[in-house]
C-alpha positions as a printed Julia matrix, in Angstrom:
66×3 Matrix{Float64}:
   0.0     0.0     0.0
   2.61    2.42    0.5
   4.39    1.79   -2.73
   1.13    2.78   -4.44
   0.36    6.04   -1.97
   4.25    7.08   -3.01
   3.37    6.47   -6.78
   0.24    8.23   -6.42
   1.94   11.1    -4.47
   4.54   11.37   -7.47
   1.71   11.44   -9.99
  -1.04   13.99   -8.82
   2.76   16.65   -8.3
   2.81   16.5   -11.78
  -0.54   17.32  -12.47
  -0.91   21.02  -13.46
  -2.18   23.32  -10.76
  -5.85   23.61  -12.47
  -6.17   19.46  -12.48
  -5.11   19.4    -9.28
  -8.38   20.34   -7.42
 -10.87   17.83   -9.16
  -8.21   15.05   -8.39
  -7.46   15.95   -5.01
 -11.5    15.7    -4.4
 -11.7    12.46   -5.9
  -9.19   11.02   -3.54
 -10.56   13.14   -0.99
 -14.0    11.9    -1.32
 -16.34   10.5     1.57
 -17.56    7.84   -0.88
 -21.21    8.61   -0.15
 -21.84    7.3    -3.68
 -19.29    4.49   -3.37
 -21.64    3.23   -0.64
 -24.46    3.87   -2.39
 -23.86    1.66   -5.55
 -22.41   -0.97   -2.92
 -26.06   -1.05   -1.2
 -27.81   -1.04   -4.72
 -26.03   -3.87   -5.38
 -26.82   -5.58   -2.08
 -30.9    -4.4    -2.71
 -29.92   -5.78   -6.6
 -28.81   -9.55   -4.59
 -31.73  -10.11   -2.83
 -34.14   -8.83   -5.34
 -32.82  -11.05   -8.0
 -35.7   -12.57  -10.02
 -38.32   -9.73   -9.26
 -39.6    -8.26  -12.57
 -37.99   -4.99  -13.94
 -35.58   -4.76  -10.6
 -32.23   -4.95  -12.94
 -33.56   -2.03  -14.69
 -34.52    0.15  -12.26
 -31.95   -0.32  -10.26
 -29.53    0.2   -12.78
 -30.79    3.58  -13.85
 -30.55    4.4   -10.03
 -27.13    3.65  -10.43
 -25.75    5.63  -13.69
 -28.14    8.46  -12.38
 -30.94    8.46  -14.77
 -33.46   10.75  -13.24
 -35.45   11.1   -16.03
């Protein structure tokens, strides 16, 4: 793990200053949506077999709101 922190360290100083802030929130990130598609999955598990779950659960998931 700390081979790949030092690599990843080495790669986001040679980012230019304006890429630095969208890259430095990604790794920053509380994963609130991380955890989200993890429980959709979970709901995706137990639902298996129930008509039209796989669909609506994936356009939960890629953020369809439409």
């Amino acid at each position: 793990m700390s081979a790949m922190r030092e690599e990843l360290h080495h790669l986001v100083d040679q980012l230019p200053e304006e890429r630095l802030a969208p890259v430095l929130q990604l790794i920053r990130g509380d994963g609130r949506k991380t955890r989200a598609v993890a429980t959709l999955e979970a709901v995706r598990a137990r639902m298996s077999g129930v008509t039209g779950i796989d669909e609506e659960l994936s356009r939960l998931r890629d953020g369809d709101r439409g």
